[in-house]
N, C-alpha and C positions, 0 to 999 in steps of 0.2 A: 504494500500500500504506500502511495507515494501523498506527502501531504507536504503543501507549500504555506510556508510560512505569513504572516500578515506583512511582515519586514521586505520579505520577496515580492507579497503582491505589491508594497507599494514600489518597491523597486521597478516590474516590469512597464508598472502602470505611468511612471515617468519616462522608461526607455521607450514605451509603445504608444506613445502622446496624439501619436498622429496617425493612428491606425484605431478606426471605431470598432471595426469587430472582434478588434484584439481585446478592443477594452469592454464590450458587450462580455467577450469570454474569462477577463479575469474577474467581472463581477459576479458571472454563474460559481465561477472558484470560491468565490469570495460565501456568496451563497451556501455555500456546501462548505464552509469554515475548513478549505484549504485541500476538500480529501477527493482528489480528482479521477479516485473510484467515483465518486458520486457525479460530480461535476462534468465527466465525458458526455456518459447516455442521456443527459437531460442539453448537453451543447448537441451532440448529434441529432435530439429528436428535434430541437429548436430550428435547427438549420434545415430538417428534411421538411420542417414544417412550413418554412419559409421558399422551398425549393417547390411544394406543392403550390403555396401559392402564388407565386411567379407563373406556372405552369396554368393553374388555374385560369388568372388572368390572363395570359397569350391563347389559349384555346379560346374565351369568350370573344377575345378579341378579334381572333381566327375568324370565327362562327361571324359573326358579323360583318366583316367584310364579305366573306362570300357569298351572304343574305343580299349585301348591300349591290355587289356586282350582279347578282343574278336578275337586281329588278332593272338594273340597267338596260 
């Protein structure tokens, strides 16, 4: 079990200042008080979840144009 310290998170959290999803992810860490057994599965469902909705939205948007073309 790998567990990161509050000292490291804030450490990362100034090296990765300029990256938002870095920092979405040390907050899930943060979340999970360091223990990134916990903190993986809950960033991988977050991300597949945001990955569905990307998808989501292009498929409607898909659908729509070729609605849109067809009445052309």
């Amino acid at each position: 079990m790998i567990i990161v310290t509050p000292e490291e998170i804030s450490q990362f959290r100034s090296q990765l200042a300029d990256n938002p999803q870095a920092l979405v992810a040390l907050d899930t860490i943060e979340e999970c008080e360091g223990y990134l057994d916990d903190a993986v599965p809950l960033l991988v469902m977050r991300e597949t979840a945001q990955e569905a909705i990307w998808r989501s939205h292009l498929l409607f948007r898909q659908s729509h144009l070729s609605i849109w073309r067809s009445q052309l």
